[in-house]
N, C-alpha and C positions, 0 to 999 in steps of 0.2 A: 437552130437556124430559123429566120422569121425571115419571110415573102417581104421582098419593099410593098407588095399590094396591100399587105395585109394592113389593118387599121387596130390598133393597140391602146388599152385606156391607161394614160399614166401610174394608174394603181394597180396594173395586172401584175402578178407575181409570176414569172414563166420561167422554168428551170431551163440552165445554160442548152443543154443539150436536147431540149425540146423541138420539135419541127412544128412550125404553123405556115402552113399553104396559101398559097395565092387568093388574096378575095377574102381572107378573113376575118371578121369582124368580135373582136374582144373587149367585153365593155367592165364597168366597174367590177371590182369586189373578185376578181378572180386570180386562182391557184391551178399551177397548171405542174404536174410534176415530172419526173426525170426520164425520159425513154418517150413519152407521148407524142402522137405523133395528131393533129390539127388540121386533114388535108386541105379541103378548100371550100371558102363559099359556106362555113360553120358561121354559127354567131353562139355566142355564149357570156353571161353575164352573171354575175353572182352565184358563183359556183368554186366548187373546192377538186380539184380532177385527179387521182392517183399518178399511179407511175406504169409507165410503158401501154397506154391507152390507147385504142385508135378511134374519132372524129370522123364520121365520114363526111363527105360532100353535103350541104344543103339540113345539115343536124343542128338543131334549136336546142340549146339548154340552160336552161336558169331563166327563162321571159316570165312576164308576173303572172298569175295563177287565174285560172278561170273561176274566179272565186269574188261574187257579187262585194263580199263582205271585205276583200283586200281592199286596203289604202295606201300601199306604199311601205309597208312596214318594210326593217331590214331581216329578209331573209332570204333562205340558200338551197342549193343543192351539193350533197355531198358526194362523188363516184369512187370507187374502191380504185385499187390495182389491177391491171389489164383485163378490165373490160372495153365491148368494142359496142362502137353506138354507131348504125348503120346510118344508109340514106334517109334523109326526109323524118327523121326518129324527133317525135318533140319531149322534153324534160323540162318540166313547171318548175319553180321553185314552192316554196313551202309557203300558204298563210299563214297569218298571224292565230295559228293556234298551236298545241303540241309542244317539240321543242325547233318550230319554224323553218323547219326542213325536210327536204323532200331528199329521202338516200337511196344508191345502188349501190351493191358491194363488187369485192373480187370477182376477175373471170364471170361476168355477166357478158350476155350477149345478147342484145337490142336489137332486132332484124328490121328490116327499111318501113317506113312509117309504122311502126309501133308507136305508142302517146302515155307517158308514164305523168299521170296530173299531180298536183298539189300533193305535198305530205304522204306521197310512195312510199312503201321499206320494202327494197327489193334486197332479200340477204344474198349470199354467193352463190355463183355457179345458175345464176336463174335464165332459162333463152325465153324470151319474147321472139316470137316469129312474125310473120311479116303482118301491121294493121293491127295487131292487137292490142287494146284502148282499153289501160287501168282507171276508175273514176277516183276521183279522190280518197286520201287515206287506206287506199288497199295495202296489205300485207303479203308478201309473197316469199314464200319459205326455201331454204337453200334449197338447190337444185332443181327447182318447180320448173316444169317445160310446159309453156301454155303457144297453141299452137292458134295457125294464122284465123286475123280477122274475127279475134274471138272478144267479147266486150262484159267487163265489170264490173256490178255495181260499187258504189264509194263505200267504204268501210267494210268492206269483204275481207275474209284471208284465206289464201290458197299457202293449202301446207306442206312441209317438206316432201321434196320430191314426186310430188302428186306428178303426173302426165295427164294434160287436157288437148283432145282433139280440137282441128281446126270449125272454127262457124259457130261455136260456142256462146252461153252467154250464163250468167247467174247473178242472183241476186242474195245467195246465202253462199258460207262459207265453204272450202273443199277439203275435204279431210285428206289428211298427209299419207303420201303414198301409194294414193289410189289411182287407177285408171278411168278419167270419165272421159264419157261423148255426151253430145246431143245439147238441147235448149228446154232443159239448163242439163249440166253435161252429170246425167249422173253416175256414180261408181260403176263399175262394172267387173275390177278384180286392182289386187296391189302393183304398183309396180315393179315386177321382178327383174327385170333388165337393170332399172337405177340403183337397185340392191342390194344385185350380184356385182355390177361393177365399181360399188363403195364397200366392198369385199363382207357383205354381211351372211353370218354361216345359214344353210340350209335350215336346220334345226329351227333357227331364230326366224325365217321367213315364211316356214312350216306355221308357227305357232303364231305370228302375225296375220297371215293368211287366214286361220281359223276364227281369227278376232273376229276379222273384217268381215265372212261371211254371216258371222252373227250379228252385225251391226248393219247388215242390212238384208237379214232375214225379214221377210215378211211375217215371222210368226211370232218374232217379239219387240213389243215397241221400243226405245234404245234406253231406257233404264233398266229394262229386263233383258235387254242383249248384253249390259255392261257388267251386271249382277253373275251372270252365267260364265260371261267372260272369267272375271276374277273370279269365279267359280272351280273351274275345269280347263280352265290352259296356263299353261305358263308364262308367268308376266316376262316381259323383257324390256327394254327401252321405249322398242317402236309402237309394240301395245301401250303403253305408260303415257308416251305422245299422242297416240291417235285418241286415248280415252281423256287426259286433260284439254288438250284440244276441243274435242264437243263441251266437257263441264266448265269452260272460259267466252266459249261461243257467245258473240250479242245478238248476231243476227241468225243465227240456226245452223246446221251443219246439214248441207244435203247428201241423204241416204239411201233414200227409196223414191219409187214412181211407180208407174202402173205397169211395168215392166218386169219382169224376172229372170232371173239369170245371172252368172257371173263367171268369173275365168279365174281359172284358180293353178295349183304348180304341177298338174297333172302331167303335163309334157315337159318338163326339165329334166 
């Protein structure tokens, strides 16, 4: 169903059973797919949209990149399957660099003015809470929770399932499955809640846990924390990730500050 309001650019590709709401505005180059739903007062432009999607009121997606160096080139934004892109949420398309596209995946969820810029990879399952501002080219690892009003830098990646407190900010990258706060938010223990509820065994969170505490022990710098690692714990996937992860890092992996302490599965 399409709003007589709504304004439609001859080349929009919109599946039969689509709903786009009163006031909406859909311009070139766009894909819109089966169940999604468009409410109102959206604008959206060069963009490719999953199935069963929801648009909220006042959501910008696919407008040109805040990117000095864009000219107009063709390119896009990609959004998975049922993800939900709240109020006021803006989504860049991609510069002309990379492969010219700015993606979110499945079951993302975008809380009201969140700002996902140029050449994003937001993989699944990832919430943006409300205000928080990806700078260009960040990565954000499946089910990574980055929490309100927290901001950035361009070419960051925040790694699987990491949880980031709200007011946050960084300029290196977040190691996967940790729990940070603060400016810049650093570790403070793994994620056990994300964990437990993508059914990973005790044993395996045990010996994760042990990683993590060595990698950001203060008593060894992180080639002798990862030495020790593959030393005396048991490799498993999520160690295997969090230690590739730092040896791929451009920008750094934050680990430590002048702080001490960590939370570990003492209470489970």
């Amino acid at each position: 169903m399409i709003d007589k309001t709504a304004i439609i650019h001859p080349s929009a590709q919109i599946a039969d059973d689509a709903i786009i709401g009163p006031y909406v505005v859909i311009g070139e180059n766009v894909k819109i797919g089966s169940g999604t739903r468009v409410i109102s007062n959206a604008h959206i432009e060069y963009a490719e949209i999953g199935k069963n999607c929801t648009i909220s009121p006042f959501a910008t997606i696919g407008s040109e990149p805040q990117d000095l160096g864009y000219k107009g080139e063709p390119t896009k934004v990609v959004i998975g399957d049922e993800t939900i892109i709240k109020e006021n949420v803006t989504v860049h398309r991609g510069a002309a660099c990379g492969d010219y596209t700015t993606r979110i995946g499945n079951k993302c969820l975008l809380m009201v003015g969140s700002h996902v810029a140029h050449n994003c990879v937001l993989a699944d399952q990832v919430i943006l809470a409300n205000l928080v501002t990806l700078g260009g080219h960040v990565h954000v690892g499946f089910g990574a929770f980055v929490g309100g009003m927290s901001v950035f830098h361009q070419n960051i990646r925040i790694g699987d399932m990491a949880i980031i407190s709200g007011f946050s900010a960084s300029r290196q990258d977040i190691l996967p499955y940790s729990k940070g706060e603060g400016r810049p938010p650093v570790p403070r223990g793994i994620n056990v809640i994300a964990m437990k509820r993508r059914g990973v065994p005790l044993e395996v969170r045990t010996a994760t846990n042990e990683a993590f505490k060595l990698l950001i022990s203060e008593e060894y710098n992180t080639s002798q924390a990862i030495e020790k690692i593959k030393a005396e714990i048991p490799m498993n996937e999520y160690i295997e990730k969090m230690i590739d992860f730092i040896h791929t890092s451009k920008r750094g992996v934050l680990l430590k500050s002048h702080k001490t302490g960590h939370e570990c599965l003492a209470d489970e």
